[in-house]
C-alpha positions as CSV (number, residue, x, y, z in Angstrom):
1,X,-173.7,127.6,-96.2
2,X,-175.3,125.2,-99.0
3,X,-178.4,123.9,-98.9
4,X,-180.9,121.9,-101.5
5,X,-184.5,122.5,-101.2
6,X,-187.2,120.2,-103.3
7,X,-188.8,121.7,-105.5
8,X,-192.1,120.8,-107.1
9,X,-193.1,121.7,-110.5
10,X,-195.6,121.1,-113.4
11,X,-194.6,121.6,-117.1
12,X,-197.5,122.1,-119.5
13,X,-196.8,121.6,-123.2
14,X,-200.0,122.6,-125.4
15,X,-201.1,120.7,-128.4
16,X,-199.1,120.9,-131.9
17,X,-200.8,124.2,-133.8
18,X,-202.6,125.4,-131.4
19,X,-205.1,122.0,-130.7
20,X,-206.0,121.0,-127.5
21,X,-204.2,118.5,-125.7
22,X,-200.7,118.1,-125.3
23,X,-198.1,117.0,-122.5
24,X,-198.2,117.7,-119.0
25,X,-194.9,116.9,-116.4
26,X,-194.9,117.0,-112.6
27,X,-191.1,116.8,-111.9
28,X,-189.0,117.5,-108.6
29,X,-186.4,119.9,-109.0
30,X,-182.7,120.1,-106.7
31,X,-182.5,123.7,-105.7
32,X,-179.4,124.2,-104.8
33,X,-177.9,127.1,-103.4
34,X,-174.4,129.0,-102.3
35,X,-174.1,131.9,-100.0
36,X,-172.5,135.0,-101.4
37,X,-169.6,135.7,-99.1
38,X,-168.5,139.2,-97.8
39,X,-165.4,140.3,-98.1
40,X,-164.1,138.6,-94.8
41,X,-165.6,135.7,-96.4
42,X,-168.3,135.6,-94.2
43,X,-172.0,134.7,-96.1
44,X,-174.4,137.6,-96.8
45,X,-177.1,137.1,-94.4
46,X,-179.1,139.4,-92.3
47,X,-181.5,138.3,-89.8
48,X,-184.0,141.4,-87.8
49,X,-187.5,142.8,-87.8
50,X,-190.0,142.0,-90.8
51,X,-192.9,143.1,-92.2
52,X,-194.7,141.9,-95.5
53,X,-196.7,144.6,-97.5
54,X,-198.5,144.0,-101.2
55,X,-197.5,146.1,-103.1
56,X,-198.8,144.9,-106.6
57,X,-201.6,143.1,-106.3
58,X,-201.8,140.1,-108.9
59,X,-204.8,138.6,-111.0
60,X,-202.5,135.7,-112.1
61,X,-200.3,135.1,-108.9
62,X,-203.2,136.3,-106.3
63,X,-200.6,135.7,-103.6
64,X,-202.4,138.6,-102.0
65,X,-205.2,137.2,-101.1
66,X,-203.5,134.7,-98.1
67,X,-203.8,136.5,-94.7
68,X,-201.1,136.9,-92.6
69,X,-200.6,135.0,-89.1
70,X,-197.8,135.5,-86.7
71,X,-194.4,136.4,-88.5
72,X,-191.8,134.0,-87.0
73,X,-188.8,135.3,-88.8
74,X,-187.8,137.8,-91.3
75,X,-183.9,136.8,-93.1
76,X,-182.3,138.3,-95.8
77,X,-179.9,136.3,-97.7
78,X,-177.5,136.7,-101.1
79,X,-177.0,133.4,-103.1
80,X,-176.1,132.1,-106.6
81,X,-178.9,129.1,-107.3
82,X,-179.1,126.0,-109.9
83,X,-182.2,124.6,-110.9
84,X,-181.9,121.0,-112.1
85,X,-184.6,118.1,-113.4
86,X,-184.0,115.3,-111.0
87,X,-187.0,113.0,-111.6
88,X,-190.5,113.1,-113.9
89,X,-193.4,112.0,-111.3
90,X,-195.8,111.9,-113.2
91,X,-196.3,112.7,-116.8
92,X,-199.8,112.8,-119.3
93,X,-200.6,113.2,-122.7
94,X,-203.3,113.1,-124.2
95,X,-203.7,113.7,-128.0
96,X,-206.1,115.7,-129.1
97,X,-208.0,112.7,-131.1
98,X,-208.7,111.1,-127.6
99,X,-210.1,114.5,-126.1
100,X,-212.7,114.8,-129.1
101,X,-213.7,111.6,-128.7
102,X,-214.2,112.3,-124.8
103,X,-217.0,115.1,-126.0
């Protein structure tokens, strides 16, 4: 099984010596992904019951915080994955001149 799933990401750069400013990217990323096989050859996936516990809450990722509905599906799955840059959507700098000048 191989599969490629967008992905979605922003890049911040910060200003030269620590000033404000700096460049920001918003670029879609190909992730694409190949089952680990067995050793019948068969991929490493395992489908069954599910449940989704917290263990270490986060202050930075507060992923924690999003209440559970209805669990549709719980799979397990071994894979090797590449992460490439396919396209910049959107990019912005601003230098840090312009932001003073904002003020």
């Amino acid at each position: 099984m191989e599969d490629e799933v967008p992905i979605f990401t922003v890049r911040h750069a910060p200003g030269l010596d620590g000033q404000r400013g700096g460049l920001t990217q918003l670029f879609e990323s190909p992730f694409e992904t190949r089952s680990r096989k067995d050793a019948r050859g068969d991929d490493i996936v395992f489908t069954g019951p599910v449940s989704v516990t917290y263990e270490s809450p986060s202050v930075i990722d507060p992923v924690h915080n999003l209440q559970i509905g209805e669990i549709i599906a719980g799979i397990y799955r071994e894979f090797d994955a590449v992460l490439r840059v396919r396209d910049i959507l959107r990019e912005s700098y601003i230098p840090y001149k312009a932001m003073v000048e904002q003020r």
